[in-house]
Each structure stands twice: as C-alpha cells, then as structure tokens.
C-alpha positions as CSV (number, residue, x, y, z in Angstrom):
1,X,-156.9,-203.6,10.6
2,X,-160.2,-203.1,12.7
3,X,-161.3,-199.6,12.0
4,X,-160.5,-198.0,8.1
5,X,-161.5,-199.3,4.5
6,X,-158.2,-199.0,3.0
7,X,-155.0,-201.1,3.7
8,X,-151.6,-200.5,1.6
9,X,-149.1,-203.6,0.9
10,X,-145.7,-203.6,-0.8
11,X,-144.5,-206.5,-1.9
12,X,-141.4,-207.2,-3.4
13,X,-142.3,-211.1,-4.7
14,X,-145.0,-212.4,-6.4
15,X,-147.3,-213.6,-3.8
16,X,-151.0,-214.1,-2.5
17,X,-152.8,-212.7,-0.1
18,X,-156.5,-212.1,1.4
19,X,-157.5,-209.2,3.6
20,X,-161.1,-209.2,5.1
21,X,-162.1,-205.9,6.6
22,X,-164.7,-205.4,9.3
23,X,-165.9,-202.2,10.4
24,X,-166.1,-203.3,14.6
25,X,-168.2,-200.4,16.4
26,X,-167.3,-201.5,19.7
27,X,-164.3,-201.1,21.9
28,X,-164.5,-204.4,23.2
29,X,-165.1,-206.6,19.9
30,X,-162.4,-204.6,18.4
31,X,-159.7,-206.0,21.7
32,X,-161.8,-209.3,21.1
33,X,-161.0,-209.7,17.5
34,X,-157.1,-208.6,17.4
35,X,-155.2,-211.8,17.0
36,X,-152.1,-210.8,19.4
37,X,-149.1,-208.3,19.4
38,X,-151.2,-206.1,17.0
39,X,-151.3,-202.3,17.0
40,X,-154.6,-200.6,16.7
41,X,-155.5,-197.5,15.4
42,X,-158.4,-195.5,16.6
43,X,-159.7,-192.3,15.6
44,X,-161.0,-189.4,17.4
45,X,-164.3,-190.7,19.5
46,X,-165.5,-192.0,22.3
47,X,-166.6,-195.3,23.0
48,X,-169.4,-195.7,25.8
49,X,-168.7,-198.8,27.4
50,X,-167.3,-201.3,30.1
51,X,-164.2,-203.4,28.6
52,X,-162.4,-206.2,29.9
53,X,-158.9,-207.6,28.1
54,X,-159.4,-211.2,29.0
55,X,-156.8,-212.8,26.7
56,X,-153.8,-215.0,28.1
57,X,-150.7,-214.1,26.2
58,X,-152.2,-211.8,24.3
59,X,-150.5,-208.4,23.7
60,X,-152.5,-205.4,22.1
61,X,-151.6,-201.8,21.4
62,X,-154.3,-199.1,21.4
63,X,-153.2,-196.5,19.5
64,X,-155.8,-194.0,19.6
65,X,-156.4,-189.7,18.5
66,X,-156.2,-190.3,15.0
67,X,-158.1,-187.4,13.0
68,X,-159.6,-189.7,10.5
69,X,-159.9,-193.3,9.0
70,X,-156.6,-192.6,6.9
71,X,-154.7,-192.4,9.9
72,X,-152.1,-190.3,8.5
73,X,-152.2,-187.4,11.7
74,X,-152.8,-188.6,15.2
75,X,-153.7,-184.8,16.5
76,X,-155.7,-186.0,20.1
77,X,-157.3,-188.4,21.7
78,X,-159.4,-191.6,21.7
79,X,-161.9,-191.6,25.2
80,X,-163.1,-194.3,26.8
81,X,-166.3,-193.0,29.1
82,X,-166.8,-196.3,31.0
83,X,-164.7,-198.9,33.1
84,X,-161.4,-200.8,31.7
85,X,-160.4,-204.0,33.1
86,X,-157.1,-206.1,32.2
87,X,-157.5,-209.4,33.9
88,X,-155.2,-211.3,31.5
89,X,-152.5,-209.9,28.6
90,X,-151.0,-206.9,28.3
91,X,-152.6,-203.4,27.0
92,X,-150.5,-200.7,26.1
93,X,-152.5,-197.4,25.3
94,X,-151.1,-194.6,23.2
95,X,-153.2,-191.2,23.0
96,X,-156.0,-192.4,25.1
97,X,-158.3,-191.4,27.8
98,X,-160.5,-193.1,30.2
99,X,-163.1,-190.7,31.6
C-alpha cells in the first residue's frame, strides 16, 4: 500500500506480520517501489511529472479516481500532466488520464 495510512487484514490463524507504510509523493517512486503484480490505488490528483516503467517482469496496476485515502468510492480520475513511458513490464491503468 503506497498512498493511505490505514490497511485492514483478516486473518483466520494465529500469525505475524509487519506492514511499513510510506506516504510516496511521486508518480514515479510510487511505480518504483511496488514489488510486482500489485494494484495501486490513487486518489483524485494530478501528478506533474515525466515517468518511465523500467522494470523487467514486473506487472503493476494503476488504479486511479479514488475520492479519498479510504479508497472506498472511486468517483473520477487520477491525471498524469507530463510524458509516460513503458520501456519494460506491463502497466495497466484504471481511471486514469494523461494530459
């Protein structure tokens, strides 16, 4: 989880676990930090920036127009005002602009 303070986990079995969260402001540290096959959700905003998905193997979801960090109504769009390149992996985007 790359962009919210709160994460929910159900477990049915005794077991433990460590979560780190860090608040990334940019576009491209966020795509740089996400480990592989991961969704990401991103609220309402634009990012100003040039980003380039440079990971072999590496398969990412954007998942962008949610209205707030509890990411419980995705109601428009996430923009990206700047260039986007893909030169290795795959990059789906869900409810997002370029502009």
């Amino acid at each position: 989880m790359t962009m919210g303070d709160s994460c929910f986990i159900t477990m049915n079995n005794a077991v433990n676990a460590t979560a780190n969260f860090v608040r990334l402001t940019s576009l491209q540290a966020i795509i740089d930090a996400a480990l592989g096959d991961d969704i990401i959700k991103l609220p309402i905003t634009t990012y100003v920036e040039n980003v380039v998905m440079n990971q072999v193997g590496k398969s990412l979801t954007l998942s962008g127009g949610w209205a707030d960090y509890s990411f419980l109504s995705q109601t428009g769009f996430t923009n990206l005002q700047g260039s986007l390149t893909i030169a290795n992996g795959t990059l789906i985007l869900e409810n997002f602009q370029i502009i």
